[in-house]
C-alpha positions as CSV (number, residue, x, y, z in Angstrom):
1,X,78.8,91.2,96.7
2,X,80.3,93.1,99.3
3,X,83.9,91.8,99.7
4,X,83.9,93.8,103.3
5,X,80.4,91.2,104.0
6,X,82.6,88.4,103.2
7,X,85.3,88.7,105.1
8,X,84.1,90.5,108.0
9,X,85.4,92.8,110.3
10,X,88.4,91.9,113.0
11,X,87.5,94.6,115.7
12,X,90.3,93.1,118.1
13,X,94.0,94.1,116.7
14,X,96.7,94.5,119.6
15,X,99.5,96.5,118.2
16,X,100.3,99.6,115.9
17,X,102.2,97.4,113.7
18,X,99.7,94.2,113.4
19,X,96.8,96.8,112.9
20,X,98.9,97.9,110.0
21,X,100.0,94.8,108.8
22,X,96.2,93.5,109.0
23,X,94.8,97.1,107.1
24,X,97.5,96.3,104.0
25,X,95.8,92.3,104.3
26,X,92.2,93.8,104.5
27,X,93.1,96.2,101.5
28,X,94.7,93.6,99.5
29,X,91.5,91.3,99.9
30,X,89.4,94.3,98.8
31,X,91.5,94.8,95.3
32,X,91.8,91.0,94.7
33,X,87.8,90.8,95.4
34,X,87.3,93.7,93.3
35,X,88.6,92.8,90.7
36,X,87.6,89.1,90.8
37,X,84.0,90.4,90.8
38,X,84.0,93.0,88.5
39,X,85.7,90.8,86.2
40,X,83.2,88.0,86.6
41,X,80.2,90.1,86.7
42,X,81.7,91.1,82.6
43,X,81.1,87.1,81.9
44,X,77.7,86.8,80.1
45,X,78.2,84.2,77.8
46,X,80.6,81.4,77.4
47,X,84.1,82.7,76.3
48,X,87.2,80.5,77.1
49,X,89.4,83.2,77.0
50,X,87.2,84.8,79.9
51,X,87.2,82.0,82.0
52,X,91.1,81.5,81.5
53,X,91.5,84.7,83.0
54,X,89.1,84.3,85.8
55,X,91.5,81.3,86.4
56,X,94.7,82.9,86.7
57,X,93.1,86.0,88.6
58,X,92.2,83.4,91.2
59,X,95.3,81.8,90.9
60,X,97.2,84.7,91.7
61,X,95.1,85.7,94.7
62,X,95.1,82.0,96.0
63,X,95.6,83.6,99.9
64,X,91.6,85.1,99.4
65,X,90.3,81.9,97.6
66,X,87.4,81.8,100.1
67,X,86.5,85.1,99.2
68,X,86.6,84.6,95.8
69,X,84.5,81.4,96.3
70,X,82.0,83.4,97.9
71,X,81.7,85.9,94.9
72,X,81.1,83.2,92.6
73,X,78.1,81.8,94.5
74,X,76.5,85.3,95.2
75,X,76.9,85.5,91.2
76,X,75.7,81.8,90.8
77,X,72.6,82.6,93.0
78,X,72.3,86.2,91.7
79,X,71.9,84.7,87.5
80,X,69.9,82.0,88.4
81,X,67.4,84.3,90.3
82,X,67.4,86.6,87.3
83,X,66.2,83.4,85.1
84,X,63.9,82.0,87.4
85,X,62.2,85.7,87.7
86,X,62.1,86.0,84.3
87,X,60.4,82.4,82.6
C-alpha cells in the first residue's frame, strides 16, 4: 500500500514556510507508514513479540493512526485474497 494513496496529495499550500512545515509532516507520514508496513508485511504467523512491536510502532506514530489503519486493511484484504485464490 502506497502510503502517498492514503494520505493523498494537498495541492493548495499558501506560504514558504507552511509548504515546508507540511513537506517535513508528509515525510514523517511516509517513514512512519513505511515502516508500519514493512514491518507488518514481516508478520506471517502468530508471534506475540511481533505484534507487541506493531503496537508500540503504532503507538509512537499515534498522529498517522489513520494511515496506519489503512495499511492494516490493505494487508487484511491482501492475505485473505491470497487464501481465497488459493483453496
Amino acid at each position: 500500500m502506497d502510503c502517498a494513496v492514503l494520505r493523498g496529495v494537498d495541492a493548495g499550500t499558501a506560504g514558504v514556510g507552511f509548504r515546508s512545515s507540511k513537506m517535513e509532516d508528509a515525510a514523517a507520514r511516509e517513514d512512519a507508514c513505511r515502516e508500519y508496513e514493512s514491518s507488518l508485511e514481516d508478520l506471517t504467523f502468530n508471534s506475540k513479540p511481533h505484534i507487541n512491536m506493531l503496537t508500540i510502532l503504532a503507538e509512537e506514530n499515534i498522529a498517522f493512526a489513520k494511515d496506519i489503519v489503512g495499511i492494516i486493511e490493505a494487508q487484511i484484504s491482501k492475505v485473505f485474497m491470497h487464501r481465497i485464490l488459493h483453496i
